[in-house]
C-alpha positions in Angstrom: 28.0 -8.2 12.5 28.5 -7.2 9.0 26.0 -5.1 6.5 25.3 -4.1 3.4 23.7 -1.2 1.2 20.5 -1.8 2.6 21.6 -2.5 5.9 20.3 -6.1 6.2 23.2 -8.5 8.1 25.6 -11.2 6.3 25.2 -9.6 3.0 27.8 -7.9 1.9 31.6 -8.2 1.4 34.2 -5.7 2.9 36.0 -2.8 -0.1 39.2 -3.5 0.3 39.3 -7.0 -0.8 42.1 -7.8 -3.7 40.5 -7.0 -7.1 38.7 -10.1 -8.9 40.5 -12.3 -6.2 38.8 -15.4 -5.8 37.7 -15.1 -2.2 35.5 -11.5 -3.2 34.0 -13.7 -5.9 32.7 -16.5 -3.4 31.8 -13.8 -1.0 30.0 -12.3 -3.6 28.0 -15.5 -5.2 27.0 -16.5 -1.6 25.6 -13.2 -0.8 23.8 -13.6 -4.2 22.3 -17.0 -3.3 21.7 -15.2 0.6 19.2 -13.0 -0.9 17.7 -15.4 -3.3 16.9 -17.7 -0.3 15.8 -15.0 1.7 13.1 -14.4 -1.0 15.0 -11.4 -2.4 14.8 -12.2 -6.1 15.4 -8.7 -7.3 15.3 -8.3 -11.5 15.7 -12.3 -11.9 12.4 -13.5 -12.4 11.8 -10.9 -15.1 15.6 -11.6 -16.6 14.4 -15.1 -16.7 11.2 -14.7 -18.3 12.6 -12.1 -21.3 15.2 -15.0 -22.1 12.4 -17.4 -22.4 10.0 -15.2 -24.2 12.5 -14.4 -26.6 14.1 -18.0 -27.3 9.9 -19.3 -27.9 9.1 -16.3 -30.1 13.1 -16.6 -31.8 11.5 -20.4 -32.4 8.7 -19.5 -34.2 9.9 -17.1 -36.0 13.5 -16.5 -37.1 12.9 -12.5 -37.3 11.9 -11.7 -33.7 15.7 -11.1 -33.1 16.5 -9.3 -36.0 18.5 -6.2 -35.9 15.6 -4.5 -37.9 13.1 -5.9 -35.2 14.9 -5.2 -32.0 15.8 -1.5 -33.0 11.8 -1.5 -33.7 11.0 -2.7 -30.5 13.3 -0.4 -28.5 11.5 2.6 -30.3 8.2 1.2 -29.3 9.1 1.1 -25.5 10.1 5.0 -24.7 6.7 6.1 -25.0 4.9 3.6 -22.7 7.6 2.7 -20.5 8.3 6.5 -19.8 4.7 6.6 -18.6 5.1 3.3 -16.4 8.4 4.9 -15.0 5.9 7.4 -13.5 3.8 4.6 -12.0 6.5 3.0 -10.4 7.5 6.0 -8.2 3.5 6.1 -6.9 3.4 2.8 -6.5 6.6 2.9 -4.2 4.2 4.9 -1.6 1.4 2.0 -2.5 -0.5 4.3 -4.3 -2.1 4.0 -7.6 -2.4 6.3 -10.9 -5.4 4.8 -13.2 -5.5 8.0 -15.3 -2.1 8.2 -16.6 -3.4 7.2 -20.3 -5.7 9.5 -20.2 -3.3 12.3 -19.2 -0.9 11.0 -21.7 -3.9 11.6 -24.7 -4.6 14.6 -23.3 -1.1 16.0 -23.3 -0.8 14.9 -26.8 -4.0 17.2 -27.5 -2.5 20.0 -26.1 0.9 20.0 -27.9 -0.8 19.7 -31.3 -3.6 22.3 -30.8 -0.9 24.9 -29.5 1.7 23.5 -32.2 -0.5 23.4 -35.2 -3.3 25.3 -34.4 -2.3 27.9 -32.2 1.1 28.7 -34.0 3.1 28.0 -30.6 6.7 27.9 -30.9 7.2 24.2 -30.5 8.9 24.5 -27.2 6.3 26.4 -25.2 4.0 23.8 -26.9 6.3 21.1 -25.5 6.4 23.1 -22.0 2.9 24.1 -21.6 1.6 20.0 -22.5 4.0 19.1 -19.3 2.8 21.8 -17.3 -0.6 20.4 -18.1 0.5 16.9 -16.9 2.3 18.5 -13.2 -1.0 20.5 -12.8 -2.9 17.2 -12.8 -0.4 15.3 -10.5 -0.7 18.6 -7.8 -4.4 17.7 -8.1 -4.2 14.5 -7.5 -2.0 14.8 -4.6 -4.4 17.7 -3.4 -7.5 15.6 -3.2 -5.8 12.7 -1.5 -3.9 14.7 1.7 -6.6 17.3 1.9 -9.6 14.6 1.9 -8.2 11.0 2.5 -9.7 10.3 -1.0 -8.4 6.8 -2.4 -6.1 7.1 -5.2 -7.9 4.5 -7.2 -11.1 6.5 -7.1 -9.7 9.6 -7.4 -7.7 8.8 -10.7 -10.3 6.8 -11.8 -12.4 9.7 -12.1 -9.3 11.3 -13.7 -9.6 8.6 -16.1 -13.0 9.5 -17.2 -12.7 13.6 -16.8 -9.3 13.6 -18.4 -10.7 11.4 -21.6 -13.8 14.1 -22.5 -11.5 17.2 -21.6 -8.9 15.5 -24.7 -12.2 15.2 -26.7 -12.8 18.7 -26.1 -9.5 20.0 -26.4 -9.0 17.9 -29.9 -12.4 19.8 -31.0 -14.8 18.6 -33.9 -11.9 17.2 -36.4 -10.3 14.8 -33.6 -7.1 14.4 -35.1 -4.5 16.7 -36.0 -1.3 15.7 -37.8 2.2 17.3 -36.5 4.3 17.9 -38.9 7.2 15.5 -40.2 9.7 18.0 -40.5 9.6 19.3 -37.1 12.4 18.7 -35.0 10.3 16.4 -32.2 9.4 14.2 -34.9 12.4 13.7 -36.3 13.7 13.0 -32.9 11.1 10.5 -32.5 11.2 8.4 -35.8 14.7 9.1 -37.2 17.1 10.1 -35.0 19.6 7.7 -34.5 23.4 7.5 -32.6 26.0 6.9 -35.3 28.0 3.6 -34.2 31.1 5.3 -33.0 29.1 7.9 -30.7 27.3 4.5 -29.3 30.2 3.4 -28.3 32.1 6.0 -26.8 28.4 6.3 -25.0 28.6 2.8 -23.7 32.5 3.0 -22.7 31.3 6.3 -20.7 28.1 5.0 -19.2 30.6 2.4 -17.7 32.9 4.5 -16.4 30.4 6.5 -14.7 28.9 3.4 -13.4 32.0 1.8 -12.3 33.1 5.9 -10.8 29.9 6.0 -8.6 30.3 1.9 -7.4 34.0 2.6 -6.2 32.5 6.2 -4.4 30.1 4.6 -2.6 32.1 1.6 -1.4 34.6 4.2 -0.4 32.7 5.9 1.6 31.2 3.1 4.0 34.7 2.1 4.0 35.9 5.1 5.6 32.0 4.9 8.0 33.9 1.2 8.9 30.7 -0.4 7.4 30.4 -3.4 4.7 29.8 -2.5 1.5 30.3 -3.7 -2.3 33.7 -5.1 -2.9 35.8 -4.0 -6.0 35.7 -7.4 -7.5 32.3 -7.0 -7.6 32.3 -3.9 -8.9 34.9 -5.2 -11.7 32.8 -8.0 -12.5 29.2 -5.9 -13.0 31.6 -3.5 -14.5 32.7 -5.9 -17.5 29.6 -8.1 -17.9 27.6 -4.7 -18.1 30.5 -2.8 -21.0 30.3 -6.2 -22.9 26.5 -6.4 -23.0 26.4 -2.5 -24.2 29.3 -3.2 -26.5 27.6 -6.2 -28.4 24.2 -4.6 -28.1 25.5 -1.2 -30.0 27.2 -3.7 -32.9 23.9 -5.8 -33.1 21.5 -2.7 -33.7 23.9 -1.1 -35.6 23.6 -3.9 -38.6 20.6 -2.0 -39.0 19.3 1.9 -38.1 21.6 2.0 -34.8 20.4 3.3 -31.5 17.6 5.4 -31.6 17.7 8.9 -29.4 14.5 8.9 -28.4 15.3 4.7 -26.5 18.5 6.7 -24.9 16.0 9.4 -23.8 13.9 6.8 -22.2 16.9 5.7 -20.5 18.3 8.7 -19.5 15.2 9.2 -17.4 15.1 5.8 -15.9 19.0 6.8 -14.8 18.3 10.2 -13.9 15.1 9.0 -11.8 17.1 5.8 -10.4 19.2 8.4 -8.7 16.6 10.6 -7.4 15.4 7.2 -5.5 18.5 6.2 -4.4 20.7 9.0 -3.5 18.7 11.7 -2.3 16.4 12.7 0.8 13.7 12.6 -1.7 13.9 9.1 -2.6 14.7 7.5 0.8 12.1 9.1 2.2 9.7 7.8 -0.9 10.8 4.5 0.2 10.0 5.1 4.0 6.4 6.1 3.2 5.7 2.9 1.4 7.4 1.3 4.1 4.7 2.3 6.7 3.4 5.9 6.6 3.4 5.9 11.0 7.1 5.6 10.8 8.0 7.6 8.2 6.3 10.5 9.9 7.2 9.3 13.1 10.7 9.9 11.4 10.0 13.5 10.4 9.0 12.7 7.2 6.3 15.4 5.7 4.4 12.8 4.6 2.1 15.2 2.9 4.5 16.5 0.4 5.9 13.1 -0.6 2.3 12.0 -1.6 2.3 15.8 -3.9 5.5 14.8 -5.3 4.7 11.6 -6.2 1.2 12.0 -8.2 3.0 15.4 -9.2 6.0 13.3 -10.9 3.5 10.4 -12.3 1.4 12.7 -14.3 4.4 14.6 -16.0 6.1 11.7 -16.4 2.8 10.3 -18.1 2.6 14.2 -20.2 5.8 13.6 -21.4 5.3 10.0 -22.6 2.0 11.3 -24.0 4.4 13.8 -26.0 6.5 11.2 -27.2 3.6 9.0 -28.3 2.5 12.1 -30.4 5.8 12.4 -31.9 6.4 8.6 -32.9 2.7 8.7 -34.7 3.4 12.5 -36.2 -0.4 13.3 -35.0 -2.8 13.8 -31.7 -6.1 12.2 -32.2 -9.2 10.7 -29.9 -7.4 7.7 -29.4 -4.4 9.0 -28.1 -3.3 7.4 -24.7 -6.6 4.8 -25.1 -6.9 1.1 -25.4 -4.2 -0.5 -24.0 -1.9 1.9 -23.2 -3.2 2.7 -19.9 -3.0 -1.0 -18.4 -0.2 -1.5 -20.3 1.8 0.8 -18.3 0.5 -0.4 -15.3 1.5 -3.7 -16.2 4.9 -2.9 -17.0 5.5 -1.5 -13.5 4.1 -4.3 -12.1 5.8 -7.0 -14.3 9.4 -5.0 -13.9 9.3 -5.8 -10.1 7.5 -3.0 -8.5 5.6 -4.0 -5.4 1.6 -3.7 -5.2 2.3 -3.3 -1.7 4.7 -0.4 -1.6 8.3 0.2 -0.5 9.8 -1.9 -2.9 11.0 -1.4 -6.8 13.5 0.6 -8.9 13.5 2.8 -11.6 14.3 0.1 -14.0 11.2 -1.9 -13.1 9.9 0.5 -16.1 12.7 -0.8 -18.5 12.2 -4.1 -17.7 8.7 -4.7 -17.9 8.4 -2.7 -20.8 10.8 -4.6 -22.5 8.6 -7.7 -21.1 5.3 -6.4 -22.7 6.6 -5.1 -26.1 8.4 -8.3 -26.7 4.9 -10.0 -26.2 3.4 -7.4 -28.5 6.2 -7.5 -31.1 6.5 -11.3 -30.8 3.1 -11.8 -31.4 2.4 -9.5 -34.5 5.2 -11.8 -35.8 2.9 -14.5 -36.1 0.1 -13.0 -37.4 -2.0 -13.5 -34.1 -4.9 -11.0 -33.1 -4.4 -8.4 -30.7 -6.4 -10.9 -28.3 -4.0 -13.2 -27.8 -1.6 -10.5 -26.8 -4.3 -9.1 -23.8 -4.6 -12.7 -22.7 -0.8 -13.2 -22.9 0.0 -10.2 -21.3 -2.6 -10.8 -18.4 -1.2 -14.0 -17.6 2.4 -12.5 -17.3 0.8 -10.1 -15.2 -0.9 -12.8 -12.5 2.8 -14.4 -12.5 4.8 -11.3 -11.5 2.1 -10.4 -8.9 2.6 -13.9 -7.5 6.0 -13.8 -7.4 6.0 -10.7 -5.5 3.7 -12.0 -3.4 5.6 -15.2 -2.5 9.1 -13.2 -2.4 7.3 -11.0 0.3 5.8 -13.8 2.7 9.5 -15.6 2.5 11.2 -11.9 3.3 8.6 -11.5 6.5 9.2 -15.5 7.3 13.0 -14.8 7.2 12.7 -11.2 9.0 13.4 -9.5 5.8 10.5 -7.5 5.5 
C-alpha cells in the first residue's frame, strides 16, 4: 500500500520518478483530484474566492488592482494577519483567543508610554510590550490547565480586563503620537525592498523551497516510503518562482515590496515550520486531534495548551506593535472595533478548522488577504463600513460551511 506525507493511502507518488515525466504529472493530478473527492480541499476554496473577489471588485472599479492599491493592501495585512497567525495555532488545539485585540491595544499602550513617555530605548520598549503580550498568553494557559476554565470565557474576560488596563495605561490624554523619524516607523510606512533585492529574494525563497521539497522526499525515500515526486516538486517549484517573479515586477511599477509584508511573511514561514517540522508542532496537531490520544501518546498535554495561548498573545503584542507603527501613535482605540473579529475571521476564512487539528500557518495569509481585499474593495466604491461587516460576515458563514462539509465527507470517506 502506498502513503504520503500525512500518511493517508493512494496519495502520493514514489521520488524517484524521471523529472516532469508525464507519468509523475498524471500521478500527481490524480492524487490532487483523490483529495478533492475525499473532501480534502486544502487552500482551494479560499484561492477560488480571492480570484472571484478580485475579478467583481476589478469590475467595478478599474483601480482595485492597481500597483498603487495592491502594495496598499499588502501593508494593511501585516498587522492584523500577524495577530490571526496567532489564532490559528490555538485554534489548531480547538481552543479560542477572544482577547487578542485587546492585547494588541494594549501592547500598543505600552510601547508608546515607555517610548515617549518613559524615555525607553526603543528596543526595550519593543521587548517589554512582547513580554507584556507572553505574560498574558502564560495566564491564559494558567487558568485553563489549572482550573478547566473555557477559553471563550476566560479570554472573554481578557477582552474586557485587557481594554480598561490600555485605558489606564494610555492615562488621561488617550493618545500618544510615536515619532516619524523613529526607526519602527519608518519600517512600518516606508521601508521598501529595492526591485533587484526582490528578486534575488524571490529566486532564493525558491531555492530554499525547492532544497527543503527534494530533502524531505529524500528521506522517506531512503525510510522506503511514498513521498512527493520531483516533478512535482519542479512543477510547484516554477509555478511558485513565476508568481513571485511577476508579483515583484507588478508592485514595483509603484513603491515595491514593503518590509514590514515580508516580515509578516517571514513569520508565517518561520511558524509553518514550527508546525510542521518539529515535536512541537506535531504534537499541537495531536491535541487538536483528540486530547485522550495525544496524552495517551505521551504528549504533556498541559504545556502544549501554555504554549499555545503563550504564542497567541505575543503573536497578538507584536501585531499590536505593528499597528502602532503603521498609524505613528497608540490611542484608546487601538486593537478595537473590528480588528478583534477581523482576525478571527481571517483564521477562520484561511482554512483553519473550528474544530481543531486542522490548518496551516498560511491560513493567516490567506484569509487576511481575503478580508482586506473586501475592505480595500469596498472603500473603492465609496460604500460604508456596513456593507463591509455584512460582507465579511457572509464570507465567514461560507468558509465555516465548507469546513464543515469537507469534514463530514473526510469522516464518510475514513479521512478524518
Amino acid at each position: 500500500m502506498t502513503g504520503t506525507r500525512d500518511g493517508r493511502p493512494g496519495e502520493g507518488v514514489h521520488v524517484d520518478e524521471p523529472l516532469l515525466s508525464g507519468s509523475g504529472i498524471r500521478h500527481a493530478t490524480e492524487a490532487f483530484l483523490s483529495r478533492i473527492r475525499g473532501g480534502d480541499l486544502g487552500a482551494l476554496p479560499v484561492v477560488l474566492g480571492i480570484i472571484v473577489i478580485w475579478t467583481a471588485f476589478q469590475a467595478l472599479n478599474p483601480a482595485f488592482l492597481s500597483s498603487e492599491n495592491l502594495v496598499n493592501l499588502t501593508m494593511q495585512c501585516a498587522a492584523i494577519g500577524t495577530i490571526a497567525l496567532g489564532v490559528v495555532v490555538v485554534l489548531l488545539v480547538g481552543e479560542i483567543d477572544l482577547s487578542v485585540g485587546s492585547v494588541s491595544g494594549l501592547a500598543a499602550a505600552v510601547l508608546a508610554v515607555a517610548f515617549v513617555q518613559l524615555q525607553w530605548n526603543l528596543v526595550f520598549a519593543v521587548l517589554a510590550a512582547m513580554a507584556i503580550g507572553c505574560v498574558v498568553g502564560l495566564l491564559y494557559g494558567y487558568l485553563y490547565t489549572r482550573f478547566g476554565l473555557p477559553s471563550f470565557v476566560i479570554t472573554l474576560a481578557g477582552l474586557l480586563g485587557f481594554l480598561g488596563l490600555q485605558l489606564w495605561v494610555l492615562g488621561r490624554t488617550g493618545s500618544i503620537a510615536i515619532p516619524f523619524d523613529t526607526w519602527i516607523v519608518q519600517f512600518a510606512q516606508q521601508l521598501f525592498l529595492p526591485p533587484w533585492a526582490a528578486y534575488v529574494l524571490a529566486v532564493v525563497s525558491v531555492g530554499v523551497y525547492a532544497w527543503s521539497r527534494v530533502r524531505t522526499a529524500q528521506r522517506r525515500a531512503a525510510a522506503n516510503l511514498v513521498s512527493q515526486s520531483y516533478t512535482s516538486i519542479a512543477v510547484r517549484s516554477t509555478v511558485l518562482l513565476v508568481f513571485l517573479a511577476a508579483a515583484t515586477w507588478y508592485l514595483s511599477l509603484d513603491r515595491g515590496v514593503g518590509v514590514m509584508f515580508l516580515f509578516f511573511l517571514a513569520l508565517v514561514v518561520v511558524m509553518d515550520f514550527l508546525l510542521t517540522r518539529t515535536r512541537w508542532g506535531r504534537a499541537v496537531y495531536a491535541v487538536g486531534g483528540s486530547v485522550e490520544a495525544a496524552r495517551r501518546a505521551g504528549i504533556r498535554v498541559n504545556r502544549i495548551y501554555l504554549s499555545v495561548f503563550a504564542m497567541c498573545s505575543t503573536l497578538a503584542a507584536v501585531g499590536g506593535i505593528l499597528a502602532a507603527a503603521r498609524l505613528a501613535s497608540a490611542n484608546q482605540s487601538s486593537g478595537t472595533g473590528d480588528v478583534n473579529l477581523n482576525a478571527i475571521a481571517a483564521a477562520v476564512i484561511g482554512g483553519t478548522s473550528l474544530f481543531g487539528g486542522r490548518g496551516s500557518a498560511y491560513a493567516a495569509l490567506i484569509g487576511i488577504v481575503v478580508i482586506q481585499s473586501i475592505s480595500s474593495g469596498l472603500t473603492l466604491l465609496n460604500l460604508d463600513s456596513s456593507v463591509q461587516f455584512m460582507v465579511t460576515g457572509v464570507v465567514l458563514v461560507l468558509a465555516v460551511i465548507v469546513d464543515s462539509i469537507s469534514r463530514r465527507t473526510r469522516a464518510a470517506t475514513g479521512r478524518a
